[in-house]
C-alpha positions as CSV (number, residue, x, y, z in Angstrom):
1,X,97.4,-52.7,151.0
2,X,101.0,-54.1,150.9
3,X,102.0,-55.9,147.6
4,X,102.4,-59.9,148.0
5,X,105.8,-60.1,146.4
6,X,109.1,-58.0,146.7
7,X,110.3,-56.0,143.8
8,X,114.2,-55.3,143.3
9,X,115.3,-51.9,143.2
10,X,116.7,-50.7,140.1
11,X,118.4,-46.9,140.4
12,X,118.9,-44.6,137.6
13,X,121.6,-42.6,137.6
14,X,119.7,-39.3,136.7
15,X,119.6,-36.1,138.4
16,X,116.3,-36.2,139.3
17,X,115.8,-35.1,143.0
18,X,111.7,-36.3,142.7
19,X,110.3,-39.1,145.1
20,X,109.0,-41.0,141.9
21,X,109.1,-44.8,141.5
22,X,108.4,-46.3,138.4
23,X,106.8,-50.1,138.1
24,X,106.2,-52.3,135.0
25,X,102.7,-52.1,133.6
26,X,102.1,-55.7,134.7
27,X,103.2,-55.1,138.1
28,X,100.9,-51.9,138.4
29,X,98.0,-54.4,137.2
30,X,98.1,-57.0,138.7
31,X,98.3,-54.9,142.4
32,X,96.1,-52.2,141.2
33,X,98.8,-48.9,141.2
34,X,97.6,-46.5,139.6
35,X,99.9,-43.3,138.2
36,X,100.3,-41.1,141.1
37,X,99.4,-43.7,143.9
38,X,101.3,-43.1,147.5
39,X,103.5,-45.9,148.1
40,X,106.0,-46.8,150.8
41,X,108.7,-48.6,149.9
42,X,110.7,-50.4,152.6
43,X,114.2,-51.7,152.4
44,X,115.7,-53.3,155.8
45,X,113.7,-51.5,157.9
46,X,114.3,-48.1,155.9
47,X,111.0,-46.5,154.7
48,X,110.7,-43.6,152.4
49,X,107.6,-43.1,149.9
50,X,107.4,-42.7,146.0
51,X,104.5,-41.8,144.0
52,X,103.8,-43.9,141.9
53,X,104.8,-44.1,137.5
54,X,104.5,-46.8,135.0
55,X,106.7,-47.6,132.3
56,X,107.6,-50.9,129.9
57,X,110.8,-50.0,130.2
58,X,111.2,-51.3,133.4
59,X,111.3,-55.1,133.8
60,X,108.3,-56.7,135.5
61,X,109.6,-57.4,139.4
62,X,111.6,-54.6,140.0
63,X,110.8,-50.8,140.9
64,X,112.9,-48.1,139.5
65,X,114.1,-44.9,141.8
66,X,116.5,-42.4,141.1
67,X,119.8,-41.8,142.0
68,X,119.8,-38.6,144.4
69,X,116.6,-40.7,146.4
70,X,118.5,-44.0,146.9
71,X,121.4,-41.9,148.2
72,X,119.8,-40.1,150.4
73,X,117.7,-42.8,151.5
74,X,120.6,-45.4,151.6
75,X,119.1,-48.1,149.2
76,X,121.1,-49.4,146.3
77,X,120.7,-51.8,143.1
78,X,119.4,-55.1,143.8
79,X,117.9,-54.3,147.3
80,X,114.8,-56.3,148.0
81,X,111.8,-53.7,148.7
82,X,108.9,-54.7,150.1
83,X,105.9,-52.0,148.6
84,X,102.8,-51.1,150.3
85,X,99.9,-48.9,148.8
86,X,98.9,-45.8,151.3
87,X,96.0,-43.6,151.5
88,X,96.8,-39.8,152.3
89,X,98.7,-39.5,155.9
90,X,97.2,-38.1,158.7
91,X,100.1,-35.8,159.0
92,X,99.3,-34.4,155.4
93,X,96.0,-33.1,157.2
94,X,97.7,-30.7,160.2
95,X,100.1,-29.3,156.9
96,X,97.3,-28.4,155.5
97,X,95.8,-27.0,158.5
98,X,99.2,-25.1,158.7
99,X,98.7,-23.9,155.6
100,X,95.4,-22.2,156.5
101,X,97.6,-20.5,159.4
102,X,96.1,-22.5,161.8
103,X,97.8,-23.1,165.1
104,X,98.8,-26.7,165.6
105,X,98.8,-28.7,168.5
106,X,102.0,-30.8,170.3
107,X,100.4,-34.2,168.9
108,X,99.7,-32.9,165.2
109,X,103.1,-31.3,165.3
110,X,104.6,-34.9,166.4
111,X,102.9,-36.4,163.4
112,X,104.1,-34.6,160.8
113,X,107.5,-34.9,162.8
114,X,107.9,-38.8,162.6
115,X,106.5,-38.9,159.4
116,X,109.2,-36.6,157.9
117,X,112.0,-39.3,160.1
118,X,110.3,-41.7,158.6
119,X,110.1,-41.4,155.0
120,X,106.5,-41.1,154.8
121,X,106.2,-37.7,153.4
122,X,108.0,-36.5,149.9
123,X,109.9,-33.5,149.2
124,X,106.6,-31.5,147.7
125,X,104.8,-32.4,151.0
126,X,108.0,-31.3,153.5
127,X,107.8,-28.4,151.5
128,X,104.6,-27.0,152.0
129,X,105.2,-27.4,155.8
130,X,107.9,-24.7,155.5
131,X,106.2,-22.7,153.3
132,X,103.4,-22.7,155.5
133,X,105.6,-21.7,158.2
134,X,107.2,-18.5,156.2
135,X,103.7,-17.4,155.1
136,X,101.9,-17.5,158.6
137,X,104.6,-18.2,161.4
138,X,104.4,-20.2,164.4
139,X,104.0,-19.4,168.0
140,X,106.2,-20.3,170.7
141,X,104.8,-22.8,172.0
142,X,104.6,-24.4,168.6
143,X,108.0,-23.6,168.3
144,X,108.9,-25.4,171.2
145,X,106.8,-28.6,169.9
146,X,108.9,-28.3,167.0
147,X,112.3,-28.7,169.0
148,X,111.2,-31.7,170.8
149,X,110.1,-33.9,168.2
150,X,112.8,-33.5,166.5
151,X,114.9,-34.3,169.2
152,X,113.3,-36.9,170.4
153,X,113.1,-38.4,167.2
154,X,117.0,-38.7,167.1
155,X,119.8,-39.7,169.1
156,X,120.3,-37.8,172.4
157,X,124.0,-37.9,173.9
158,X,124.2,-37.2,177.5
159,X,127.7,-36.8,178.8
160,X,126.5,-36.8,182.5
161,X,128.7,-33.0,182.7
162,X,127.3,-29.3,182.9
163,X,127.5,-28.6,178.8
164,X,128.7,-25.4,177.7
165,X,128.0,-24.8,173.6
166,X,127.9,-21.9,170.8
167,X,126.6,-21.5,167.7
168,X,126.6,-18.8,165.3
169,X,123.2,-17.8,162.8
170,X,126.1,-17.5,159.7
171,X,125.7,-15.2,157.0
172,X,129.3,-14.0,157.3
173,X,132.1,-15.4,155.4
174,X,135.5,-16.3,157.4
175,X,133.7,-16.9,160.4
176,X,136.1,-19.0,162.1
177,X,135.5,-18.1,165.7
178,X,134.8,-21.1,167.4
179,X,138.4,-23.0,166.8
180,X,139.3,-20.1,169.2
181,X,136.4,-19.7,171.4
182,X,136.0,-24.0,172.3
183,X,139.8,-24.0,173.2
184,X,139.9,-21.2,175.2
185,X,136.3,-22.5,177.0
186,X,137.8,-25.6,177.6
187,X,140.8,-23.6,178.8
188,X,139.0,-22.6,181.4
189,X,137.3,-26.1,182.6
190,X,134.3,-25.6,180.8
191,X,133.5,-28.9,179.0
192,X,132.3,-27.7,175.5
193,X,131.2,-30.3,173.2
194,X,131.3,-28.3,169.8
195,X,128.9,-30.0,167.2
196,X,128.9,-28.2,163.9
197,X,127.9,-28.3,160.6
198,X,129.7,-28.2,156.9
199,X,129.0,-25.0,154.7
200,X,125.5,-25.4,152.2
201,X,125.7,-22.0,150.8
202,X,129.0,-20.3,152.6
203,X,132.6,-21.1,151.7
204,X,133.3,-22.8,154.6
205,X,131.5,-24.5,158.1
206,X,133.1,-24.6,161.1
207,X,133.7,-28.7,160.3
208,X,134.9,-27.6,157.0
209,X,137.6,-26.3,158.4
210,X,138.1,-28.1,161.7
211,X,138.3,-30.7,159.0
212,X,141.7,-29.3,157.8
213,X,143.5,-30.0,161.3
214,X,142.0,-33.1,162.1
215,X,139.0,-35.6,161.4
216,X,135.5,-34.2,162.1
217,X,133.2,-37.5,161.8
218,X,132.4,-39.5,164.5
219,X,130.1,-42.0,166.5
220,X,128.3,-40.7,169.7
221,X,130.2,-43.3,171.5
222,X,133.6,-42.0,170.1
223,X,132.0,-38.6,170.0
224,X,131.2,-38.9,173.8
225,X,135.2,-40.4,174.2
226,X,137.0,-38.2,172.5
227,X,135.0,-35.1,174.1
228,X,135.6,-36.4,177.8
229,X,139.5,-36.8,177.2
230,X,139.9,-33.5,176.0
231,X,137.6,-31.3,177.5
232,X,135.8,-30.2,173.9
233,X,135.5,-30.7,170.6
234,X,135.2,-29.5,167.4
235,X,132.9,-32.2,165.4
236,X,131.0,-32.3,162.5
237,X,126.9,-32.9,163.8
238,X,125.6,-35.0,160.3
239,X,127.1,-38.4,161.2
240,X,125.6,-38.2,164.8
241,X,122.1,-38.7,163.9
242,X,121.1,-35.8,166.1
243,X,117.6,-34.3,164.9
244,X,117.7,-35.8,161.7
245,X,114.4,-34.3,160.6
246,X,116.4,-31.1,160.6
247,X,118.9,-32.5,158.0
248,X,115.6,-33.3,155.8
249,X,114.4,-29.9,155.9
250,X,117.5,-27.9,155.1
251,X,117.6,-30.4,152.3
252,X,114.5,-29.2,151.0
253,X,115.5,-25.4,152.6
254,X,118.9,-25.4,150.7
255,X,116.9,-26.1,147.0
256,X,113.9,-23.3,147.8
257,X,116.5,-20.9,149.1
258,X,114.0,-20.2,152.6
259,X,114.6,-20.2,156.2
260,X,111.9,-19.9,157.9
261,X,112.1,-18.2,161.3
262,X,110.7,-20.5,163.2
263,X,112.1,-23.6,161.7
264,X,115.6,-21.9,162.3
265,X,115.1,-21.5,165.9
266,X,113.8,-25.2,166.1
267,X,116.8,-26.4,164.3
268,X,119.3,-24.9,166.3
269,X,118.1,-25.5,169.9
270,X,116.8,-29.1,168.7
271,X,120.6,-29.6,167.8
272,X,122.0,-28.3,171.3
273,X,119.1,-30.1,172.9
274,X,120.2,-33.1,171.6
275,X,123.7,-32.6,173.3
276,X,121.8,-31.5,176.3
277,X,123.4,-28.0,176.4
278,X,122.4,-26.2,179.6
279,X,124.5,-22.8,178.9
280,X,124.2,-21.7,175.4
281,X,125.7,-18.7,173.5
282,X,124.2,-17.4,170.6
283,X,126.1,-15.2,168.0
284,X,123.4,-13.1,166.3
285,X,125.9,-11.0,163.4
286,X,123.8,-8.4,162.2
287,X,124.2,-6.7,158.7
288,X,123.6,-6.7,154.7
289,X,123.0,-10.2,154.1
290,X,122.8,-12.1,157.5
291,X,119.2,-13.2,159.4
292,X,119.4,-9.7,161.2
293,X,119.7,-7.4,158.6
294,X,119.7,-4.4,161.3
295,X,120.2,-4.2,165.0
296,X,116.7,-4.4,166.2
297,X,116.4,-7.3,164.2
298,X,119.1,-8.7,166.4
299,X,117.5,-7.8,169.5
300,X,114.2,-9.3,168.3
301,X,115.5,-12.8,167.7
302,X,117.9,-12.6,170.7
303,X,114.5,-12.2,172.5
304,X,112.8,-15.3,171.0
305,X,116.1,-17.8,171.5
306,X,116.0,-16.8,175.2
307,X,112.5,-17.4,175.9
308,X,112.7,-20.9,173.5
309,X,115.5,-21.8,175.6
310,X,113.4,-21.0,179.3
311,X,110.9,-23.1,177.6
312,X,114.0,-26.2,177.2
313,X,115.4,-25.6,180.5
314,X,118.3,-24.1,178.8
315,X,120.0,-20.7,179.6
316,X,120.7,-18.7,176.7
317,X,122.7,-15.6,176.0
318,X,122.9,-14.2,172.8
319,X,125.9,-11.8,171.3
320,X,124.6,-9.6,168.6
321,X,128.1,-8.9,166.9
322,X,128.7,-6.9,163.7
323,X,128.3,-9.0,160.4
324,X,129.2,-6.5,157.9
325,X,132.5,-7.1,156.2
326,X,134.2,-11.0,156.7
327,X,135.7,-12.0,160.4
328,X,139.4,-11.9,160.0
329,X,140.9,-11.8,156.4
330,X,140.9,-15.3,155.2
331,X,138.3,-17.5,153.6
332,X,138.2,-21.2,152.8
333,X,138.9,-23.8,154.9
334,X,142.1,-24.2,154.5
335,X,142.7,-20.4,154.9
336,X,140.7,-19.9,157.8
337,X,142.0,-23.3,159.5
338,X,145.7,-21.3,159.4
339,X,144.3,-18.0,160.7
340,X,142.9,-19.6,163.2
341,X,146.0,-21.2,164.2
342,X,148.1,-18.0,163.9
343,X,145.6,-16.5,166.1
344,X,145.8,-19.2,168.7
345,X,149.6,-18.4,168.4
346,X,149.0,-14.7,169.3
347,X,149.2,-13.4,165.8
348,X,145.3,-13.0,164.4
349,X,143.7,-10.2,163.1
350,X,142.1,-8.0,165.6
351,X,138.6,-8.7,164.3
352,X,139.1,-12.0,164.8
353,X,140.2,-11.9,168.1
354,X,137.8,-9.4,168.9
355,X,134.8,-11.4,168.7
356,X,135.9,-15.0,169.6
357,X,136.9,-13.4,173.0
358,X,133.6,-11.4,173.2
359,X,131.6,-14.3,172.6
360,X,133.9,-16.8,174.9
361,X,133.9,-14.5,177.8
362,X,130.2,-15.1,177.8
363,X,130.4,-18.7,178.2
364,X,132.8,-18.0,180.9
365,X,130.8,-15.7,182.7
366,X,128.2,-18.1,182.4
367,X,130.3,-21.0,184.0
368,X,130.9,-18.4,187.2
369,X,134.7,-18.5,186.1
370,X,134.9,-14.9,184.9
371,X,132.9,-11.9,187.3
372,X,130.2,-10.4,184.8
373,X,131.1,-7.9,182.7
374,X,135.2,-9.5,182.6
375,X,134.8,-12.2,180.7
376,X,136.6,-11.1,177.4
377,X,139.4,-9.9,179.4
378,X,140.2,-13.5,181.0
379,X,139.3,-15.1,177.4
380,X,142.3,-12.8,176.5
381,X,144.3,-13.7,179.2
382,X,143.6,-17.5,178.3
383,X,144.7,-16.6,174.7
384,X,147.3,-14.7,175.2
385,X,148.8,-17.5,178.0
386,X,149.2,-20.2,175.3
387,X,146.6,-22.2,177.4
388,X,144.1,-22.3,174.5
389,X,146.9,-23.4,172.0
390,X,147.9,-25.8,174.2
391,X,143.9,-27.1,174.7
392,X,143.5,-27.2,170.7
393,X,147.1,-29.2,170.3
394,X,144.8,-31.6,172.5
395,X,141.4,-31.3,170.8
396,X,143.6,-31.9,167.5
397,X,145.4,-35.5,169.0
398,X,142.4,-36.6,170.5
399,X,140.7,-35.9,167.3
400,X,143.1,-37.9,165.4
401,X,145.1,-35.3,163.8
402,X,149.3,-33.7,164.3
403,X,148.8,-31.8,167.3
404,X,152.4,-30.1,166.2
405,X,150.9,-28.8,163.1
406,X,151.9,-25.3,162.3
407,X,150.3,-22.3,160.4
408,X,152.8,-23.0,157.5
409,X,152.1,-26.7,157.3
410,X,148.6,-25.9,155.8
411,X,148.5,-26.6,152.3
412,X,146.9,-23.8,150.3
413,X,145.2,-23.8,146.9
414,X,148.9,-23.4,144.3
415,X,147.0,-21.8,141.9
416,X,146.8,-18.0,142.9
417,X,145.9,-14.5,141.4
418,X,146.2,-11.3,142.8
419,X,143.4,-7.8,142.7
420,X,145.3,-4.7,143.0
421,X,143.5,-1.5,143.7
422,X,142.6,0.6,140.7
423,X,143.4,3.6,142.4
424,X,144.5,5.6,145.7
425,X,141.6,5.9,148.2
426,X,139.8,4.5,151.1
427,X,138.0,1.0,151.6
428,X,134.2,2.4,151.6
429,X,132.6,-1.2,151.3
430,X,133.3,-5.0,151.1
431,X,130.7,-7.2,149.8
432,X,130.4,-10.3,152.0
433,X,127.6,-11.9,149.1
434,X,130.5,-11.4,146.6
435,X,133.2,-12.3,148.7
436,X,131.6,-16.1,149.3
437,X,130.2,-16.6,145.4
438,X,134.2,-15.3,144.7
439,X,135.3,-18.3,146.9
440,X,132.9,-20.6,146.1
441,X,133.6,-20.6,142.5
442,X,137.4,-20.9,143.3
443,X,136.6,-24.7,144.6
444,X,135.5,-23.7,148.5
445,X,134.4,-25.6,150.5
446,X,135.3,-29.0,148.6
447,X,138.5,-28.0,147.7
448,X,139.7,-26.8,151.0
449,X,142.6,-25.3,149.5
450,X,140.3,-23.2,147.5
451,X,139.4,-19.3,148.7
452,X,140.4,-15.9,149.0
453,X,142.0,-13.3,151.2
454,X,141.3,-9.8,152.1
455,X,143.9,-8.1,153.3
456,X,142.3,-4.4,153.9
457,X,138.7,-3.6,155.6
458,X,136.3,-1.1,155.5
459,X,137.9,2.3,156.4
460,X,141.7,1.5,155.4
461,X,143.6,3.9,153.4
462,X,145.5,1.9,150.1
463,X,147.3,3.2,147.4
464,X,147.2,2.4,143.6
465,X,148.6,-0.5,143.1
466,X,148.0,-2.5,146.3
467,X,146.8,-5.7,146.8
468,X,143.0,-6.1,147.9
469,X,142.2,-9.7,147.3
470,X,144.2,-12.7,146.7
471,X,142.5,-15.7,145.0
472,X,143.6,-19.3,145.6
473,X,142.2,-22.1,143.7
474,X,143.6,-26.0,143.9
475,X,142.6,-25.8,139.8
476,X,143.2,-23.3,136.8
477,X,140.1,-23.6,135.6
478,X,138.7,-22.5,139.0
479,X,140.8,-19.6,139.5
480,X,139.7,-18.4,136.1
481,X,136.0,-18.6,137.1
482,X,136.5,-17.5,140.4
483,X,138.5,-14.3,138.8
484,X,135.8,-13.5,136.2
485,X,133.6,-13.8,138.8
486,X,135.4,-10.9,141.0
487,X,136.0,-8.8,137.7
488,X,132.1,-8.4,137.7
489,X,131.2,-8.5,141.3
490,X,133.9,-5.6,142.4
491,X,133.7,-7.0,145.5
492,X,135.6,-4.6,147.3
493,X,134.7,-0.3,146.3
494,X,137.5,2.1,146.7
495,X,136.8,5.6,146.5
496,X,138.7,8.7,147.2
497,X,137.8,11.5,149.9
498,X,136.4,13.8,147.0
499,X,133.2,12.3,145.6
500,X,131.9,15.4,143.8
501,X,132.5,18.7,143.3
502,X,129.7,22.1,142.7
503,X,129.4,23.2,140.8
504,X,130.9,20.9,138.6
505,X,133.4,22.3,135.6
506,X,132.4,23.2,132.4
């Protein structure tokens, strides 16, 4: 039943992330709302649902709705909402179903789909979806449902080219690979449309520091420009409007702390779907802390991106890569916009370089421009050329930024404090769990000046004295937490050769 009259929004300015919206008591009355009543609420053409409260403290005409809803809902003070009372959604039924471990089918997996898009379902019910899917799973070809209704719930770009793309599973702090792997790709004549997204939980995504060296946010129509003239891009996804239920469910992913499997493979392919990707590289970095804890683990979901991607008439090749200490030395965005930039200059640390020509020389054997099994080496020769520098001065103008911009030119975070090792010895472990709450707390990623370097790995030899982390912060206060933080994380263990001796002195 929809109500007869509009009722102005009123928005509360309280940090209260619940779909709730409260009426006046006469206004509940006279429509018959009842506390806890389903309602949809629409507001030029934007629909998102509330349950329903009831108050006398808000004025008769007008529903109330808190802040962190109307932003992400885009509705603000004084908007005319138009209210309509709902019985239970269809779609409510199949998450149920899911919850019983039932398999669902392509039309019940649409539903719940568009209702998600559509406002229709609240945070509580998005989140038993995907706790039904950690708990029981889904099966490929639910998997595959999955990926195309969110997809096709979105915008799709088609740049009428062969696409090449990459995209990493994360879990590894620095990871600042593909500003060297998309220039030296499009190096090569590859057209590589980068998409990416902004850190949730690390110090830094890849358009967190793209964003350093030039602007990251874009229409599809200027997406699909600037991409054409330069051959690639390095772009932030968010503003495109590609699978935008996935944006809703790491919302809801990011506050439960849970991934599911199977919504992770959905939301990555849905993404490169959406670009219409038809060679894909997947970097798989395995270790304490990422998805694939171990190897096997690795090889498992390498197996299951491969056969989604047969399924969405995609080839896929995934790189399982070491994840166990931070890619390079720097991270932050602002740090790892500057390595990046001294590696495209020849001058990057070898892990770095290591693994964005690994994973590029893929994508070039992919594209038939590199023989299999020497695709690293001409991703090297690309590098080492000054063909990818030159292909990222162009990314840079195209993107609006100084193509002459230099390492040095990078501002980084003023305030700065300095770890020294305790004592002589060996590097036996770096933490990469500590290393990101260390740069997080210094200001990263909103502060792109903000994070920390490491300047020795696991396996290097330092003496007393030396220094093993440097912290930058763009405040004091920052650096402060950010060094109490490290004094009781140790993030980095030094130990000598001799761990014990027997038997022992008395």
């Amino acid at each position: 039943m929809k109500l007869k009259e509009e009722l102005k929004i009123i928005v509360l300015d309280w940090p209260i992330e619940e779909n709730i919206g409260v009426l006046n008591p006469e206004d509940a009355a006279r429509n018959d709302i009842s506390i806890n009543d389903k309602l949809i609420v629409e507001v030029d053409g934007k629909k998102f649902t509330v349950y329903a409260r009831i108050s006398k403290k808000v004025e008769k005409g007008h529903l109330l709705i808190f802040k962190p809803l109307a932003d992400m809902v885009g509705v603000k003070e004084g908007d005319e909402a138009s209210i309509t009372i709902t019985d239970i959604f269809e779609s409510l039924t199949y998450i149920r179903k899911k919850m019983r471990g039932k398999h669902l089918s392509k039309d019940e997996i649409y539903t719940i789909i568009n209702d998600v898009v559509s406002g229709k379902l609240t945070e509580v019910e998005i989140a038993a979806f995907l706790l039904s899917q950690m708990f029981h799973g889904m099966s490929m070809s639910e998997i595959e449902y999955l990926t195309r209704a969110m997809v096709e719930t979105g915008e799709v770009i088609d740049f009428e080219r062969v696409v090449y793309d990459k995209h990493s599973l994360g879990g590894v702090p620095g990871n600042k690979v593909s500003l060297l792997i998309v220039p030296i790709v499009a190096a090569a004549g590859l057209f590589i449309p980068k998409t990416s997204s902004k850190a949730i939980t690390s110090p830094s995504g890849t358009a967190d520091t793209m964003s350093v060296l030039a602007p990251v946010e874009f229409t599809v129509d200027e997406l699909k420009e600037v991409a054409l003239k330069a051959g690639g891009c390095i772009v932030w996804g968010g503003s495109l409007h590609l699978a935008p239920a996935d944006d809703i469910f790491i919302n809801v992913e990011r506050k439960l702390r849970i991934d599911p499997e199977s919504q992770m493979l959905a939301s990555i392919m849905a993404k490169k779907l959406a670009v219409k990707a038809n060679y894909l590289v997947i970097d798989i970095p395995t270790g304490p802390g990422t998805k694939a804890p171990t190897v096997k683990d690795g090889r498992r979901l390498a197996h299951l991106f491969v056969e989604l991607g047969e399924r969405l008439d995609m080839q896929v090749q995934c790189g399982i890569t070491y994840g166990g200490q931070p890619i390079g030395h720097s991270v932050g965005p602002a740090l790892e916009a500057k390595e990046a930039l001294e590696a495209l200059h020849g001058n990057g640390p070898t892990s770095l370089l290591e693994k964005s020509t690994a994973l590029a020389g893929l994508l070039l054997e992919m594209g038939g421009v590199a023989h299999r099994g020497h695709g690293k080496e001409l991703a090297y020769k690309i590098l080492n050329s000054g063909k990818a520098l030159e292909k990222m001065r162009k990314i840079i103008e195209v993107q609006g930024g100084d193509p002459s911009i230099k390492p040095e030119d990078i501002p980084i975070g003023e305030h700065v404090i300095e770890i020294r090792a305790p004592c002589d010895g060996y590097v036996t472990h770096v933490n990469n769990s500590a290393i990101t709450a260390i740069a997080r707390a210094a200001g990263a990623p909103k502060e792109k000046g903000a994070g920390v370097v490491t300047p020795f790995k696991r396996g290097h030899k330092v003496n007393k004295g030396d220094v093993i982390m440097v912290i930058h912060a763009e405040r004091a206060t920052k650096l402060q937490q950010a060094y109490s933080l490290a004094q009781k994380l140790k993030p980095i263990t030094i130990e000598g050769m001799l761990l014990y001796t027997y038997p022992e002195y008395v």
